[in-house]
N, CA and C of each residue as an Amber inpcrd file, in Angstrom:
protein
   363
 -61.9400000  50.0190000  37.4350000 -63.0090000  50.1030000  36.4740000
 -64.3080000  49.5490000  37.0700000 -64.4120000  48.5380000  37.9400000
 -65.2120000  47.9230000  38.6140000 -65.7110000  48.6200000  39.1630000
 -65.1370000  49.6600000  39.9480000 -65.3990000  50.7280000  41.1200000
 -66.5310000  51.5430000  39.9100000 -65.7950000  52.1770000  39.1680000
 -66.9300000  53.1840000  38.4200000 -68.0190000  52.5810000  37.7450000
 -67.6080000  51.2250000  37.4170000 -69.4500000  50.6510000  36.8010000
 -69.9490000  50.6360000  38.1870000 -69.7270000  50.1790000  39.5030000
 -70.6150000  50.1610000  40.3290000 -71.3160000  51.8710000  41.0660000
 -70.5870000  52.2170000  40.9190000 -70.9170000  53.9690000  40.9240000
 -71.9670000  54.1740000  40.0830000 -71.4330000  54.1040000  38.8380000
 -72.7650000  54.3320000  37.7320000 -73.6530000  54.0980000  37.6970000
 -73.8840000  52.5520000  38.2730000 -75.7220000  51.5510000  38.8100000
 -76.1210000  52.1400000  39.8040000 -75.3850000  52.6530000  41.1240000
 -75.6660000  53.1940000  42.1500000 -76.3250000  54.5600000  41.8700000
 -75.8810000  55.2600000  41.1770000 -76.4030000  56.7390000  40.9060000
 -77.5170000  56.3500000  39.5860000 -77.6100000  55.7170000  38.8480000
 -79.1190000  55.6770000  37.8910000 -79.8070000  54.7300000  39.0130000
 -79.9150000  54.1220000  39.7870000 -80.8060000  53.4700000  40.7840000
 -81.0310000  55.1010000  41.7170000 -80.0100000  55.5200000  42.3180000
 -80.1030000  56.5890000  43.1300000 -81.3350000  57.5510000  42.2910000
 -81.1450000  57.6940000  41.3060000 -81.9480000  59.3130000  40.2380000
 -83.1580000  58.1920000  40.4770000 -83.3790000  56.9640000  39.9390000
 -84.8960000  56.2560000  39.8440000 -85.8910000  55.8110000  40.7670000
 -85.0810000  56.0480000  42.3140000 -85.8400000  56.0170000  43.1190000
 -85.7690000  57.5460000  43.4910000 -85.4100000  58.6180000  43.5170000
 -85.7360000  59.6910000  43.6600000 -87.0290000  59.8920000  42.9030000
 -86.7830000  59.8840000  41.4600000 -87.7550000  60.4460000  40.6580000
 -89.2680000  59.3740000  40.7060000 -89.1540000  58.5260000  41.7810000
 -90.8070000  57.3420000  41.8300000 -90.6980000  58.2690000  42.8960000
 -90.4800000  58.3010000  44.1190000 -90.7950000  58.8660000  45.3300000
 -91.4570000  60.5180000  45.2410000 -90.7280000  60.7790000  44.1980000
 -91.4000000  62.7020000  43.6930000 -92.6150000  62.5720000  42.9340000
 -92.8610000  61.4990000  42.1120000 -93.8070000  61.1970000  41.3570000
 -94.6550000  60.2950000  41.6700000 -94.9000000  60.1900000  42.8130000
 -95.7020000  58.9270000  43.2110000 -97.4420000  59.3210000  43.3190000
 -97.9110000  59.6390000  42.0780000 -99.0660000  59.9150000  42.2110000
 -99.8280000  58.9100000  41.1960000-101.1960000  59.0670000  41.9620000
-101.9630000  58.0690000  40.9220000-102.1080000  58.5390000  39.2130000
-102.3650000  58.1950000  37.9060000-102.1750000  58.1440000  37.3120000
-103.9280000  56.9720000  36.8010000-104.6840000  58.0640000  35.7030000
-106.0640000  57.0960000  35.7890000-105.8300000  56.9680000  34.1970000
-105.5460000  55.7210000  34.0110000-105.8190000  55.2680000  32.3670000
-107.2190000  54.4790000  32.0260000-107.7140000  55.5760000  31.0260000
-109.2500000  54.4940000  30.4380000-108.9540000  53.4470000  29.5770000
-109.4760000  52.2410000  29.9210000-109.1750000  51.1090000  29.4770000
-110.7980000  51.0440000  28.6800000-110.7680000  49.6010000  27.8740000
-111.9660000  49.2190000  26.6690000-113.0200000  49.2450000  27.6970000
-114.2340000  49.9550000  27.0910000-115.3520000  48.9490000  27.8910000
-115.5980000  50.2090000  29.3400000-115.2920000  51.2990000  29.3320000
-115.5490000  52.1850000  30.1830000-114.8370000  51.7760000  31.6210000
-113.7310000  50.9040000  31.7850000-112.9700000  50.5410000  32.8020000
-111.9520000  51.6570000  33.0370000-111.9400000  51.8480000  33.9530000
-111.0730000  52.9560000  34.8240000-109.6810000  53.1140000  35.8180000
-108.5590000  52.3770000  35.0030000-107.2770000  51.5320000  36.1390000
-106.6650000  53.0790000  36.9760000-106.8290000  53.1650000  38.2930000
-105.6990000  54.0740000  38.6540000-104.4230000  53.0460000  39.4250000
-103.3130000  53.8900000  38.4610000-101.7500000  53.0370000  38.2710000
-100.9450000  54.3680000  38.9740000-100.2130000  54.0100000  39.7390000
 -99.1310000  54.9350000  40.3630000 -97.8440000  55.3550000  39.0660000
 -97.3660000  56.3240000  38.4600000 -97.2700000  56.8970000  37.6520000
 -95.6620000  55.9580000  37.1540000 -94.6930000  55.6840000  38.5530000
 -93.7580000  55.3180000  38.3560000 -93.8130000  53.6270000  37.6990000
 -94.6140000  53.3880000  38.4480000 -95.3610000  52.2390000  37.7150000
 -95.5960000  51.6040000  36.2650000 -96.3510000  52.5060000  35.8270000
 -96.8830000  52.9050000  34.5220000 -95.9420000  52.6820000  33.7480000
 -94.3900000  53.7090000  34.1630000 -93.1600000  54.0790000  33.3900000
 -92.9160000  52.8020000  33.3100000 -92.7750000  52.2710000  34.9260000
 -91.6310000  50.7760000  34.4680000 -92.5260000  49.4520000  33.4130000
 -93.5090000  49.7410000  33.4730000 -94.1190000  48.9510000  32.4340000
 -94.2010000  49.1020000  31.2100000 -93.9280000  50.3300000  30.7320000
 -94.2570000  50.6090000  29.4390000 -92.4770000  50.4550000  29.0800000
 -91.6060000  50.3600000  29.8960000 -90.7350000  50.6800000  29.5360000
 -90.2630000  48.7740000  29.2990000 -90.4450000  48.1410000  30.1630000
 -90.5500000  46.3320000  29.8020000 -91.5550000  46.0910000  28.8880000
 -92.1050000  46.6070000  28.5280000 -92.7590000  46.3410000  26.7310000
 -91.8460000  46.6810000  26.1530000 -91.1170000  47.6030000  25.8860000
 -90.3290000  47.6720000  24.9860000 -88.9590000  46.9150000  24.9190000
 -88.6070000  46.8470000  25.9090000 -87.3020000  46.5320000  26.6200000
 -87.3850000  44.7650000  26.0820000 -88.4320000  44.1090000  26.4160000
 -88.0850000  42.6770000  26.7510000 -88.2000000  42.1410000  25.0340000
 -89.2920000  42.0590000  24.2850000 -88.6480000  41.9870000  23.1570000
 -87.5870000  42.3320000  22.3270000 -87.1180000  43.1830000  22.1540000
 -85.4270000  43.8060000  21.9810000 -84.7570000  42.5530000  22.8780000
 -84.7500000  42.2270000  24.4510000 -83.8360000  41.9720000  24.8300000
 -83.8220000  40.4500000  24.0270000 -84.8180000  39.6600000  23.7600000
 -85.4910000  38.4770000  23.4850000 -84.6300000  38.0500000  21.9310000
 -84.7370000  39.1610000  21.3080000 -84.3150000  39.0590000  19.9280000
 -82.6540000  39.5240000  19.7000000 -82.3640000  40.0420000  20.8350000
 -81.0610000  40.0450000  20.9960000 -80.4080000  38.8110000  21.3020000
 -80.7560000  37.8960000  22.0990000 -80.0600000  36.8540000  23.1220000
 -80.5980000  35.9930000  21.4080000 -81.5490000  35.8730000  21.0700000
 -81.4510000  34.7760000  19.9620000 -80.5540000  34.7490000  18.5080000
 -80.4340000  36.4650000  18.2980000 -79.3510000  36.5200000  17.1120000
 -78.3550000  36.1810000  18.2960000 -77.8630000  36.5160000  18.8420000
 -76.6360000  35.5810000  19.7350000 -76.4490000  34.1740000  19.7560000
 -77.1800000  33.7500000  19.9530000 -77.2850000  32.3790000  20.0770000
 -77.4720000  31.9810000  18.5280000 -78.0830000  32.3200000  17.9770000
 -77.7490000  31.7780000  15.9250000 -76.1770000  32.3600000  15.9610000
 -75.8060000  33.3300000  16.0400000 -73.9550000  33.5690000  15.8410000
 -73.3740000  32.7950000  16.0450000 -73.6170000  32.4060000  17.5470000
 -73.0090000  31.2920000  18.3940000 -73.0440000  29.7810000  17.7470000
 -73.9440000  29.6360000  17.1740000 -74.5780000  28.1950000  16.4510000
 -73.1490000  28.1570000  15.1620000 -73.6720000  29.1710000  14.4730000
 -73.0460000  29.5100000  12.8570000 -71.3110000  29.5590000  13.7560000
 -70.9330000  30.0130000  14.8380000 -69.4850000  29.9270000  15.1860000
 -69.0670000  28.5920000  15.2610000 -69.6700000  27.8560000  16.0200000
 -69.3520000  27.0290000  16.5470000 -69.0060000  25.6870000  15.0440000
 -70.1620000  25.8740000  14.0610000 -70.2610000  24.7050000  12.9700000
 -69.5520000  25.3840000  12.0060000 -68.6410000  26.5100000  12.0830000
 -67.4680000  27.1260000  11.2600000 -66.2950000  26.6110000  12.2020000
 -66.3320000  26.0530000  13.0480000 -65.1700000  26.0310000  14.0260000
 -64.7950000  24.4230000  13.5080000 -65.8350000  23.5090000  13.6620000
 -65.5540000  22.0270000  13.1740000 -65.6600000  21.5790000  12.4660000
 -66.1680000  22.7970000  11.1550000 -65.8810000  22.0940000   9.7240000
 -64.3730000  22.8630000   9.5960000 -63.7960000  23.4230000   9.6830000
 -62.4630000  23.9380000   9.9360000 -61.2490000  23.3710000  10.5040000
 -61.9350000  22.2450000  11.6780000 -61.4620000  21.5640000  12.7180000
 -61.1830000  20.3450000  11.3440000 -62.0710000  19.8200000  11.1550000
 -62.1860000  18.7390000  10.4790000 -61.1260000  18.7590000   8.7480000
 -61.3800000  19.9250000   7.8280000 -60.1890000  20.0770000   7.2840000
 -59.0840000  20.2640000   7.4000000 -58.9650000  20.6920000   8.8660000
 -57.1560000  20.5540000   9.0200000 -56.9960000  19.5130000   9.5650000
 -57.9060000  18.4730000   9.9580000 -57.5840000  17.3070000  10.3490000
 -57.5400000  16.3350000   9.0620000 -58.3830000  16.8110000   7.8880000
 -58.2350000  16.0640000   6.6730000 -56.7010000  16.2940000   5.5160000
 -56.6360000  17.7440000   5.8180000 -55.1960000  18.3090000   5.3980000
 -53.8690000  17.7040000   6.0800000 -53.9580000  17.4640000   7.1070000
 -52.6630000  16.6840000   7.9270000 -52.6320000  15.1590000   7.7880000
 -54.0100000  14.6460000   6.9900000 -54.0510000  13.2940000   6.8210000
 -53.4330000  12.7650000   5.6660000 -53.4170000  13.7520000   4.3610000
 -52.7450000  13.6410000   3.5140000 -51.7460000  13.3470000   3.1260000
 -51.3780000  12.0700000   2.1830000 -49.6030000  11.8860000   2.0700000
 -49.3150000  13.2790000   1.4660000 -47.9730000  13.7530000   1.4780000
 -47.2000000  14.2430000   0.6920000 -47.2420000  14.0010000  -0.6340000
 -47.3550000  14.3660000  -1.9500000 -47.4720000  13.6850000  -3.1880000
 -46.2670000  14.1380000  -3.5980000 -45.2880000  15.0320000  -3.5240000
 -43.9460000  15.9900000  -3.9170000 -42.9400000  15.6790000  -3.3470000
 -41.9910000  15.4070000  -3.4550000 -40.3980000  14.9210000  -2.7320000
 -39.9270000  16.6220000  -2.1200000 -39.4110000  16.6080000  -1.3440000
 -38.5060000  17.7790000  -1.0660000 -38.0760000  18.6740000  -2.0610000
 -37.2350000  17.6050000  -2.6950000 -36.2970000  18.1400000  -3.9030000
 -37.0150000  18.6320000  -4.9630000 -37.9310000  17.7930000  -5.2790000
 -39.0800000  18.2010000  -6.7700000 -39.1750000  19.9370000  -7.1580000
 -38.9140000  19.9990000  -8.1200000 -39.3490000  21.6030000  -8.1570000
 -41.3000000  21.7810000  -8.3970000 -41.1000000  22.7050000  -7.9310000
 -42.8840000  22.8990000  -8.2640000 -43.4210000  22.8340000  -9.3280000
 -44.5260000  22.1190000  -9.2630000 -44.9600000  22.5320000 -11.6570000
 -45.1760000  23.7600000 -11.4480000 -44.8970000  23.5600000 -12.5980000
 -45.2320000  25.0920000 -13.9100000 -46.7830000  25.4360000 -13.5290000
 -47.1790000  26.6820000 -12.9600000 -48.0640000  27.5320000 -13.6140000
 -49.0430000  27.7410000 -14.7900000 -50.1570000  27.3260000 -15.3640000
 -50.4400000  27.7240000 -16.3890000 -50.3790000  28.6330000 -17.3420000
 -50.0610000  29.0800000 -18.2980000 -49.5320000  30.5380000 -18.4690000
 -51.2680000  31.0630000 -19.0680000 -51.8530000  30.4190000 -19.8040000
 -52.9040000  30.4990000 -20.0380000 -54.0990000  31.1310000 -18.9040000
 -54.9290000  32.0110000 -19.1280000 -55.8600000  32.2250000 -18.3010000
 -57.3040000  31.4070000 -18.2810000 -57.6900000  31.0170000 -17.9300000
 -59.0910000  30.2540000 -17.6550000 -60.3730000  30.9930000 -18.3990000
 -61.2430000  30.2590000 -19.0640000 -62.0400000  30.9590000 -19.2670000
 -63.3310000  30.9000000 -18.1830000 -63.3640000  32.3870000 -17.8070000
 -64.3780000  32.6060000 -16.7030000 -65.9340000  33.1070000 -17.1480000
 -65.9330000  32.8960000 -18.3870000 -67.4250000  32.5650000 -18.8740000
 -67.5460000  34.0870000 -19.7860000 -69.1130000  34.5580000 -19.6720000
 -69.5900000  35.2230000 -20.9540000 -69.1130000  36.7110000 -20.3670000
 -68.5760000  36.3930000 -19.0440000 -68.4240000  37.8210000 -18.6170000
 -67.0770000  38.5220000 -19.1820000 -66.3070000  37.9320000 -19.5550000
 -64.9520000  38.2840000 -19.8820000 -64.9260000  37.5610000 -21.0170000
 -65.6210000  37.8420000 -21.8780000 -65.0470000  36.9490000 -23.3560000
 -64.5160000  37.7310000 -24.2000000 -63.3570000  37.1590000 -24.9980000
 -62.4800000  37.8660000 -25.4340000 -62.7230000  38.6930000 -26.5290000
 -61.5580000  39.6880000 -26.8160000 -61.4920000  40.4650000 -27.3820000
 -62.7890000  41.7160000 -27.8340000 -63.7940000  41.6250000 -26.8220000
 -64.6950000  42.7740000 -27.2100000 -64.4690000  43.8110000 -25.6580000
 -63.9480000  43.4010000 -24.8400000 -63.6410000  44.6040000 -23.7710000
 -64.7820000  44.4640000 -22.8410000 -65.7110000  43.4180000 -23.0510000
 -66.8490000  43.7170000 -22.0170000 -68.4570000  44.0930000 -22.7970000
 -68.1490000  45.0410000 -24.0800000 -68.8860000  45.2580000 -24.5770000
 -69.2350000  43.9550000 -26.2470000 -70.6980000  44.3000000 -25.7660000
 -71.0120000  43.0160000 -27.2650000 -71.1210000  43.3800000 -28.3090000
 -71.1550000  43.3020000 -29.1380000 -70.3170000  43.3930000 -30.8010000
 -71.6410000  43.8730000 -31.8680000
């Protein structure tokens, strides 16, 4: 697999210096103020193309690094309750049977109040 990613860089490097060497002509952009830059064309490309490129890459590496942040402080508050969970006595004997269940349902507020189905009266 190694072999074919390095193939792959080799041949888009191979096409990008072909296509500067075929295109290597000046290129005259008017700038503010009646200024006159002549830029070699391949040039031009690779610049316009790191304007775009480096912010993207910039805002990529930083949502990474916030993921990375938010992973890491999910990892040791996690760390830390199973270290608080294993600290715990036992409160139940072996033998104990489990309590009872409530049979009753909870009231979960105005959203489910009884007997109208959802709809208000």
């Amino acid at each position: 697999m190694q072999f074919l990613k390095t193939l792959f860089w080799a041949l888009i490097i191979g096409l990008a210096a072909a296509f500067a060497l075929n295109n290597w002509v000046p290129v005259e952009i008017r700038l503010w103020g009646g200024v006159v830059a002549d830029v070699n064309l391949p040039l031009l490309l690779l610049v316009t193309f790191l304007i775009g490129f480096v912010p993207m890459l910039l805002a990529y590496y930083t949502v990474r690094w916030r993921l990375r942040q938010r992973l890491a402080a999910s990892e040791r508050a996690l760390t830390e309750l199973r270290a608080l969970h294993e600290s715990k006595p036992a409160t139940a004997e072996p033998g104990d049977p489990a309590p009872a269940a409530d049979a009753t349902p909870a009231d979960d507020g105005p959203l489910f109040s009884s007997g109208t189905g959802g709809r208000s009266a």
